[in-house]
C-alpha positions as CSV (number, residue, x, y, z in Angstrom):
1,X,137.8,-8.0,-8.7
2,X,138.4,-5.6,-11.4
3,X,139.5,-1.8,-11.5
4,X,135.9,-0.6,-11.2
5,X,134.7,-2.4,-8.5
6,X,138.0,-1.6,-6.4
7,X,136.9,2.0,-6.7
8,X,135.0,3.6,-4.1
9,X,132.8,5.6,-4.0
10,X,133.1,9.0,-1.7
11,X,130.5,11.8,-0.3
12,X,132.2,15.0,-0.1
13,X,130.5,17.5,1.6
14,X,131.8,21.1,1.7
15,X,130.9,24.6,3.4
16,X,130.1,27.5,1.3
17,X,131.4,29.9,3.3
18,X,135.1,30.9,2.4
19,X,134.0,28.6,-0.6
20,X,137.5,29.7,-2.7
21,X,139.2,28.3,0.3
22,X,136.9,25.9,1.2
23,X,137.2,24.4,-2.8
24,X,140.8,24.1,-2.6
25,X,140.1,21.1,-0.3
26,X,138.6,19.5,-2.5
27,X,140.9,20.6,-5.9
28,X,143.5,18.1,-3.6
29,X,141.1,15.8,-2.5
30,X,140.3,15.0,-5.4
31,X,144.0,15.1,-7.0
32,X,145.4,12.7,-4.6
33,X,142.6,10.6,-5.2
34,X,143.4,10.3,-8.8
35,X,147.1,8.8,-7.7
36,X,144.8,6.1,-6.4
37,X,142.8,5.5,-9.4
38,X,139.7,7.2,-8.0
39,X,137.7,8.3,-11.4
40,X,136.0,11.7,-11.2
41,X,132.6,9.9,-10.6
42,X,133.7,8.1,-7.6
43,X,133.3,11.8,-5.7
44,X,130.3,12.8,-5.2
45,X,130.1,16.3,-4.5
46,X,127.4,18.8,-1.9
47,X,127.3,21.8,-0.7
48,X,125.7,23.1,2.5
49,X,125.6,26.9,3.6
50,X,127.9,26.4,6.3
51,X,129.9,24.3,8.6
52,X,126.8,23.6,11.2
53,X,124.5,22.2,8.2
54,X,127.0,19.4,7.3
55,X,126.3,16.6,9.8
56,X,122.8,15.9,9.2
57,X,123.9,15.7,5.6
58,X,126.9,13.2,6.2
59,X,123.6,11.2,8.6
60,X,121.9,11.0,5.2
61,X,124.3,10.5,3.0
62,X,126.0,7.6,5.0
63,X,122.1,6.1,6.3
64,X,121.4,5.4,1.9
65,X,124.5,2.7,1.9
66,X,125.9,4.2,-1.4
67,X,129.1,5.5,-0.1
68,X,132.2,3.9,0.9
69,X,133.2,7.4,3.3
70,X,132.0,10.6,3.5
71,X,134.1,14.2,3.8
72,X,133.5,16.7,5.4
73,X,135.3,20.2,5.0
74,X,134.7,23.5,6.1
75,X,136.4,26.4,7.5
76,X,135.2,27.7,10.7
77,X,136.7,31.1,11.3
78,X,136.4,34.2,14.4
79,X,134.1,36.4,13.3
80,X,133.5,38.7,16.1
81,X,131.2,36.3,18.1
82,X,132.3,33.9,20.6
83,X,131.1,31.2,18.5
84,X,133.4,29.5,16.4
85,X,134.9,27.1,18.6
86,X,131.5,26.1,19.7
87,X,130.5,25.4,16.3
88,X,133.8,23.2,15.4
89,X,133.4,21.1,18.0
90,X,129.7,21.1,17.2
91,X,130.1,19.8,13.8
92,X,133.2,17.4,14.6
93,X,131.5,15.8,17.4
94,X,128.3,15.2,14.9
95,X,130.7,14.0,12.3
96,X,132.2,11.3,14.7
97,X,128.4,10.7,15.9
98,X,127.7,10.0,12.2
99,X,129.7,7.2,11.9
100,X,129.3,5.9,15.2
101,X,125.9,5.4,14.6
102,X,125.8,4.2,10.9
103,X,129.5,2.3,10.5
104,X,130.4,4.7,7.8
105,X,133.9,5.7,7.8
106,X,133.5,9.8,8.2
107,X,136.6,12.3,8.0
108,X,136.7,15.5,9.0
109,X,138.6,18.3,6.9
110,X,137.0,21.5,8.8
111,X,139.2,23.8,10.2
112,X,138.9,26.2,13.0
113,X,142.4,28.6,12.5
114,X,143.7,30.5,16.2
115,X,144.0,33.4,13.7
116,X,142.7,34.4,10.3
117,X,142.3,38.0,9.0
118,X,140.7,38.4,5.5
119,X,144.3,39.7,4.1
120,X,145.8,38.5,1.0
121,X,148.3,36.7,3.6
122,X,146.5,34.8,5.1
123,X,143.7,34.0,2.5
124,X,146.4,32.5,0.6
125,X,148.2,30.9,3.5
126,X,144.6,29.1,4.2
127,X,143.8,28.5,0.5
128,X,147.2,26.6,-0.3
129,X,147.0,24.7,3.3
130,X,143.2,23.9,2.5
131,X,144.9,21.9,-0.7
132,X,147.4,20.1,1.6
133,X,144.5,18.7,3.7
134,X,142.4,17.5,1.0
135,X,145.3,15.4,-0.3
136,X,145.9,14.5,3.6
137,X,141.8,13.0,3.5
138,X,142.0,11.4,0.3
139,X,145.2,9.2,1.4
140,X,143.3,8.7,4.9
141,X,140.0,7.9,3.4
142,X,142.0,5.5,0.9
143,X,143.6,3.5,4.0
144,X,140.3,3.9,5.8
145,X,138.4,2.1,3.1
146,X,140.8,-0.2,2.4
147,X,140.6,-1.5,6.1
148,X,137.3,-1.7,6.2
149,X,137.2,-3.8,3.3
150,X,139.6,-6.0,4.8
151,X,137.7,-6.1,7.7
152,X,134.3,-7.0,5.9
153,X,136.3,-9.5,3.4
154,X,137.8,-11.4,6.9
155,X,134.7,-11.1,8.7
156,X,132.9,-12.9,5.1
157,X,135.4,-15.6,5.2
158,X,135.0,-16.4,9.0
159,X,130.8,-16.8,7.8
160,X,131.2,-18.7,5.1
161,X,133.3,-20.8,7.1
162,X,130.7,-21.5,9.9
C-alpha cells in the first residue's frame, strides 16, 4: 500500500466562538499531523456557530463513509448563565453517541475551563494550551486509525479465510 493510500482522511469540526482560540487547535492538529505524513487535504475542515451545533454535524459527516475520524473542538466557557457545563456534557455525550452509532472513531477537543476571564492572561494561557491539545488529537486520532485498520485488516483475513 503506498503513501497515499496510508493517509487518512480526517473531519475536523470547530466552534466559532472564541474562534482565535478555538483555531489554535487546529494550527497543532494539523502540525502534528504533518509529523505523520498527513498532507493538508487529508483535513477536511467546518465550522459550526458554536459548541452545541457540532454533533449533528460529526452524525453527518461520519454517516457519508468518507472519513477515517472526525474532531471535534470547541471551547465552552462561563458566561454568566448556569449553562456551560450542561452544554459540555451535551456535546461530549453526542460526540460519543456519534460514533457509537456509526463505528466512526470521534475525538473530542472541546474544553470547558473551571475559570476563564477574557484577560490577556488567560486568552493566551487558553490559546497556547488550545495548540497542545490539537497536537494531543492528531497523535490520538493517528493510533485510533491505525487500530482500526488493524482491526478491519484482521477481521478481512479471518473472512477470506472462511
Amino acid at each position: 500500500m503506498d503513501q497515499k493510500e496510508n493517509t487518512p482522511k480526517i473531519a475536523f469540526i470547530k466552534a466559532r466562538w472564541h474562534a482565535g482560540i478555538v483555531d489554535q487547535c487546529e494550527a497543532g492538529f494539523r502540525a502534528r499531523g504533518m509529523d505523520f505524513g498527513w498532507s493538508a487535504g487529508a483535513v477536511d475542515t467546518f465550522e459550526m456557530p458554536g459548541a452545541y451545533d457540532i454533533p449533528l454535524l460529526a452524525r453527518k459527516l461520519a454517516q457519508s463513509g468518507k472519513y477515517d475520524a472526525i474532531v471535534a473542538s470547541a471551547f465552552v466557557v462561563d458566561g454568566g448563565i448556569y449553562h456551560h457545563e450542561f452544554v459540555s456534557a451535551a456535546v461530549v455525550d453526542g460526540l460519543m453517541a456519534v460514533q457509537l452509532e456509526t463505528g466512526t472513531p470521534v475525538l473530542s477537543a472541546v474544553l470547558t475551563p473551571h475559570n476563564f476571564q477574557e484577560t490577556p492572561a488567560h486568552i493566551a494561557f487558553f490559546t497556547e494550551h488550545f495548540v497542545i491539545k490539537g497536537q494531543e488529537a492528531a497523535e490520538a486520532c493517528a493510533a485510533i486509525i491505525a487500530a482500526h485498520r488493524r482491526v478491519d485488516a484482521e477481521q478481512g483475513r479471518r473472512i477470506a479465510a472462511e
